[in-house]
Each structure stands twice: as C-alpha cells, then as structure tokens.
C-alpha positions, 0 to 999 in steps of 0.5 A: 745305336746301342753298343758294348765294349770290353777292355782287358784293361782300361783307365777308370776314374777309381785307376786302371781295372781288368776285365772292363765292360761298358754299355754305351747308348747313342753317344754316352756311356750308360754303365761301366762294370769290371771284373766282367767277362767279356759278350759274344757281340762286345767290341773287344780292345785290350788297352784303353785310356780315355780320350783327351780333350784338346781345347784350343784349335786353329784348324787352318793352321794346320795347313801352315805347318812348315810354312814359316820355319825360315828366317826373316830379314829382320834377322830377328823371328818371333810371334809378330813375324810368324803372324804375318806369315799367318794373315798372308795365308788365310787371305784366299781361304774359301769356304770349301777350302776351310772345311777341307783343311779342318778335316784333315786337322780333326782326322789327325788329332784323332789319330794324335789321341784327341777325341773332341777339340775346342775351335777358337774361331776368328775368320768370319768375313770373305776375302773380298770384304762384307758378310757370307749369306749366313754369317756363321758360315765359316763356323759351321764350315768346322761343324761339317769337318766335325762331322765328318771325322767323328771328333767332338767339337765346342765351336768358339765364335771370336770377337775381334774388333781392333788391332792393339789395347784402345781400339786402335783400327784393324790391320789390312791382314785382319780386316776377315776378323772384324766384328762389332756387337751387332755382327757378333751376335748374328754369328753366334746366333747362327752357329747356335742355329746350326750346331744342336747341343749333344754330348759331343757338340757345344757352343761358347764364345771367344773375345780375342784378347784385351788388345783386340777387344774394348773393355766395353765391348768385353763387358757387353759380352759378357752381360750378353752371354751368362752360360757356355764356355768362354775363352780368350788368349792373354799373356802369350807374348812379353810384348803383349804384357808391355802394351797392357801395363802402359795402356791400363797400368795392368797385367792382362790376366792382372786386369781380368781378374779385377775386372772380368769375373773369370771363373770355372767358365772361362779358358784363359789362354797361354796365361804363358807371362804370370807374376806369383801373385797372377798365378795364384790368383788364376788357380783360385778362381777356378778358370782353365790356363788353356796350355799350348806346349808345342806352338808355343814352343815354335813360337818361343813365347816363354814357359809358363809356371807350371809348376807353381800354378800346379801348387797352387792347385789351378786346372790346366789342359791341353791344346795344339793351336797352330797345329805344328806338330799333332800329338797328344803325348808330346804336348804333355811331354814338352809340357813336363820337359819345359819344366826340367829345363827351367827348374833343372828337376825331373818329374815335375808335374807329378802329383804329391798324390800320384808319383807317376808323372804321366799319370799325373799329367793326363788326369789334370788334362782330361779333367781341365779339358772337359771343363774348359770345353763343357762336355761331358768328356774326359773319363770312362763313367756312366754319364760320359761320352764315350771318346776311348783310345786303344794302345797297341799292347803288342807293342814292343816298348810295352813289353812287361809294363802295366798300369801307370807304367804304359802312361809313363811310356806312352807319353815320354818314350813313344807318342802316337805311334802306340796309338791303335785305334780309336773310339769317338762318341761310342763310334770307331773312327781310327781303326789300325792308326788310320781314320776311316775316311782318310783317303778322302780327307787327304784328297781334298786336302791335298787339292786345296793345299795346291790351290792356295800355295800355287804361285805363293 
C-alpha cells in the first residue's frame, strides 16, 4: 500500500526541516521532499523524529517487572539473586502464554518510542523437557507478537550450552536454554523458514555469553554463520569478569577481541566492566556496545565509560532488556545522568559537534541501533523503513521551544507521555498514546498474568 505523509516539522539526517512530505511504498520510504506543501490525502502530523531502534529485548521479562524489587534473605541482592527470581518465573511459560506477554512488551515499546526491537531469544525447550514439533516455535511465538503490534523484529536465536566458563553442566533453572550445535542449528533454520527477510524483519544469532558457550562451540558458529547480526552479553556483572580472568587469563570483551573477530556485525552487550584499553579497542573495531541504562541500573551492574568510549568514536545504542521500565527517553536519560553522577560534569555525551545533548544522544542511538539490528531503520530517508514518532506539540512543556530544544525536553524533562502517535513500517500503530489493538493485547495478558502467578 502506498501512502504520504506531511510533517510541519520533522528530524532529517541533514537536522530538523519544515514543510516535510514523504512518499512511502509497502514498508520504505521511497522520497522525502521539504520545504513542500502538504496533498489533500497526506496523513498530516506536526512534530516527528525517527523511530528508535531498541536492540536488546527479553519479552517475557516484562511480565516481571515488579516482581523481584524485595529483598532476599542473604541480605545481599544482585544479578545472581535476580536470576533466581527469573528461572522460577519462566519455568511454566507456555507457548500462548509467550506470545501474549510479548505482545503486551512490543504494544508498550511502541507507545515507549521504540519502533523495531532485537529479541535476544534463549527459551527453547518446553518445561517438561525435549523439543516443540517445530524447534523454532518459541521464536516465532515473538514473530506473531511482532506481527500483531506492528513493531520491527531481528529475531536472535541464543545458543546456551553450559552454566559457568569450561562447560560446567546447566543448572536446573536453565535446563529450557540448552542447546547443542546440532539442536541449534534446526532452530535457527526453522525461525529462518518462518520469518521472510523485509525491512522490518531479519534473523541473526545470539551465543549467550562466554560462560555458557565453549570457545569451541563459539568458534563453530561463528564459521557456520558468516552473515546476519550477532550478539552476545559479556561483561555485564564484575563476577562474570572474575571468573573469565581465572578460567582463560582474559577479560571477556579482552578474549573476544583476540579471539572472535568482532566487527560491524556484532552487539556486544552491556560490555558494562571495560579496562582503557578494552574500551578503545571495542570502538575500533566497529561493533555496537548494546547499552541497557535502566535494567542495568535495577540490577546494579556498574556504569559503563561512556564517556570514554564516546571519545573514542565507538557506536552504541539502546535496549530494555528486562523490561522494568518502558521509555525510549529514559534510557537515554539514565544513560547521560549515569555519567554526571560518575563524572560530577553535565551534559556529557554531548558531541563536540552538537551542543544539544539529546541531539546527541538519539543520533548516535538511532545510527548504533540499525546497525546493531541490521535494518534499514533509524532515519527519515529514501531507502528507510518508514518507523515515525509524533509529539504532541500542543503540549504545554513544548510551549515556545523548537528544534534540538524539543529533543532536549522530550528526553530529560517529559518521556513518553509526549509520545503522541506512531508510525510503524509506514502503518499507524499508536494513534492518540494507545496501540490499536491494546484492548485485546491487555486481556490476553492479563489472563495469562493470573495463570502463572496464581499460587506463586
């Protein structure tokens, strides 16, 4: 279907334009012209930035948001508690009960500003041990939820074989994650089989984490797979960093460096625990640090060098994770604020060539985050999917300000609520802050919500 919109005003990748129509044909954009006036049959919208790219998800976490805030009887709480709290959770998930939570998360990222996500994807296995008929069928659980919202997906398959660094057995909670080459590759091969590449859709793989992934086995994927995006979580947790150092007298983004080849394909996630020379070498090489601001936050993993790495020219964007709090403009506003409390400076992430932090902020996101996903996302241009988000520029905190000035205030002073509507693969999907399937998004989950906490 062929559509055209009109922005009184709109971000481009040249800055903000008056007078902005666009052409869009299926999912693409085909033309942008400004300075134009707008047709009888445009879908008009006043105030328009391109939509985020989200690039690290766990859709069900969502579900647990709250669920994990109350202290342990260790009386010391961190990642290792939280996971506990994650493995008992997951273990009665069902495949309708998959897709309803991830359609609830993917309606509320798109509400939040984000318009296509990256699935980091490791529940493979029923809860009563073996494989579905199809092995891909928790995957494509997500591609359906996708569906239904509207939202662009790059569904990451995980590979997860082990518990700690060397191979050490699985733990109970994780027995729905394992995989070996063989199983690993059915289900990639199945999710590739159900989800046709198009500008809003792509596959890529996920191995885990160098603890629960063989060097080996690291280095059989990645000879398997030579194209798509790869991802994987290192460096998140201090602990995590301890056991690489004694196990292979390395750093875990130290080892990948040396030994992985990472480059432009590759996510490396969190990368929160980075020596000088780690963060240096990461931005050399072209990879995405895949950064979570606010789960790692509630997780107290550590504030990862930002502005260092930002020096250093690296590429960065931005994911929810677990999903405790949905917002594309408080991810980048704990990023930055992480950075004044660690530095005791403001306006840090700023670019020497953009004074406008939030400028600054959502243009290193939107340009890390379709590459980190491999789509043709993150920017309002011939070529592009055509993912918008409109403010509301009735709002009253946007009284009298233009340009990088609604940015600014978008991101550090109001957050989704100037959130208006929004525009996903050239379809409105969030119309007046509210998805248009949320009614039924919400029963479904609320019903399955009931099923799995009841008598928890």
């Amino acid at each position: 279907m062929d559509r055209t919109f009109f922005f009184e005003s709109a971000w481009l990748p040249a800055g903000w334009q008056d007078g902005v129509r666009v052409e869009v044909r299926g999912e693409l954009i085909t033309d942008v012209a400004y300075g134009a006036v707008a047709g009888p049959h445009d879908v008009r919208l006043r105030l328009v930035l391109p939509g985020l790219p989200n690039l690290h998800s766990h859709a069900f976490q969502r579900a647990m948001a709250g669920l994990a805030e109350r202290r342990g009887p260790s009386g010391v709480d961190d990642f290792w508690s939280w996971r506990e709290v994650m493995y008992r959770f997951l273990a009665r998930l069902e495949p309708d009960d998959l897709e309803a939570l991830a359609a609830y998360a993917y309606a509320d990222l798109l509400e939040a500003g984000f318009t296509c996500v990256g699935e980091f994807h490791y529940l493979h296995r029923p809860p009563q041990g073996g494989l579905y008929a199809n092995p891909g069928e928790l995957a494509l659980r997500h591609a359906s939820a996708a569906d239904t919202t509207g939202i662009g997906l790059t569904m990451l398959p995980a590979f997860y074989e082990s518990s700690q660094f060397g191979g050490a057995p699985p733990a109970p909670g994780q027995q729905r994650f394992i995989t070996d080459l063989a199983t690993f590759g059915r289900i990639v091969e199945a999710v590739r089989a159900g989800i046709q590449p198009s500008p809003g859709r792509n596959v890529g793989i996920a191995p885990h984490s160098l603890r629960a992934v063989t060097a080996g086995h690291l280095s059989a994927l990645l000879d398997r797979y030579r194209e798509g995006p790869i991802h994987i979580h290192a460096a998140e947790q201090m602990r995590e960093v301890e056991d690489c150092l004694a196990f292979t007298g390395a750093r875990p983004v130290e080892w990948l460096l040396r030994h992985a080849a990472v480059d432009a394909r590759w996510c490396v996630v969190h990368a929160t625990h980075l020596t000088p020379g780690e963060t240096s070498d990461l931005a050399r090489c072209g990879a995405v640090a895949g950064l979570c601001p606010v789960t790692e936050a509630n997780l107290g993993d550590g504030i990862f060098p930002a502005s260092d790495y930002r020096a250093a020219q690296g590429r960065w964007g931005i994911g929810t994770d677990s999903h405790i709090r949905l917002d594309a403009a408080g991810e980048l506003r704990q990023l930055e604020y992480a950075q004044r409390l660690l530095l005791r400076r403001r306006n840090v992430l700023a670019r020497p060539d953009q004074p406008s932090t939030g400028a600054s902020l959502y243009q290193d996101a939107l340009a890390g985050g379709a590459q980190a996903l491999g789509l043709p996302v993150g920017a309002i241009a011939p070529g592009r999917r055509a993912d918008f988000l409109s403010l509301d520029a009735d709002h009253p905190d946007l009284a009298g300000r233009a340009r990088d000035a609604v940015l600014d205030t978008w991101i550090f002073a109001q957050g989704r609520s100037l959130i208006r509507d929004v525009i996903a693969g050239g379809h409105i999907v969030v119309e007046n802050r509210r998805h248009k399937e949320r009614e039924r998004i919400d029963a479904a989950y609320r019903r399955t919500l009931r099923k799995l906490l009841h008598d928890a």
